[in-house]
N, C-alpha and C positions, 0 to 999 in steps of 0.2 A: 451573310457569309461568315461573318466573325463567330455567328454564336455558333453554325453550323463547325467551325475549328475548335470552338473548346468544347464542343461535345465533341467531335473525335477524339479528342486532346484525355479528356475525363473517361472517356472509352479504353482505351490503348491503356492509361496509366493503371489502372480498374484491375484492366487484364494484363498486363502485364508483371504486376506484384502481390497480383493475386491475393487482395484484400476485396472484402464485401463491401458493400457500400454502407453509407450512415443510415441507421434507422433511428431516426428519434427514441427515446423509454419515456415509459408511462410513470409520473409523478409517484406512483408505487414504487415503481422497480428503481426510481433515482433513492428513496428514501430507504428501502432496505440494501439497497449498495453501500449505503454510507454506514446503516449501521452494521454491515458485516465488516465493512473497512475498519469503525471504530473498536468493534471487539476484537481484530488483529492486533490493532492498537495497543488496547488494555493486556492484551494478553502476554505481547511484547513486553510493555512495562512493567507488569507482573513480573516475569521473569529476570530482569533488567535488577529490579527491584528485591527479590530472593536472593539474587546474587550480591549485590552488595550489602542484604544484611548478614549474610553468610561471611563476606569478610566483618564485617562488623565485629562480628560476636569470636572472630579468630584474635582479631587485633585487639579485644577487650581483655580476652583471656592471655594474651602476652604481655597487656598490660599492670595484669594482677600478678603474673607471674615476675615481671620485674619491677613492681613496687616491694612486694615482699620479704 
C-alpha cells in the first residue's frame, strides 16, 4: 500500500506542475552539454576579458597623459 501512495504521490505531483518526467542522456549528449556550457563559458570570459582590456588601454593613455 505504501509504494502504491507514492506512486500516486509521483502521479499528482507529475501532473500537477506539469514537468516531464526524468529520462536518463546518453553519455553523448552528457558530454556535448558540457561542452556547449564550456563554450558559454569561454565566450563570457572573452567578453569579460575585451572589456577590461578596454579599460586598460583608457587608463594607460591617462597615464601618459598625466605623466607628461
Amino acid at each position: 500500500m505504501t509504494a502504491e501512495k507514492k506512486a500516486d504521490t509521483d502521479a499528482r505531483t507529475t501532473a500537477s506542475s506539469g514537468r516531464k518526467p526524468w529520462t536518463p542522456k546518453s553519455p553523448v549528449e552528457v558530454i556535448l552539454d558540457q561542452i556547449t556550457k564550456q563554450e558559454k563559458k569561454v565566450a563570457e570570459l572573452q567578453h569579460e576579458l575585451d572589456t577590461e582590456k578596454a579599460t586598460l588601454t583608457k587608463l594607460l593613455e591617462a597615464k601618459k597623459v598625466l605623466q607628461a
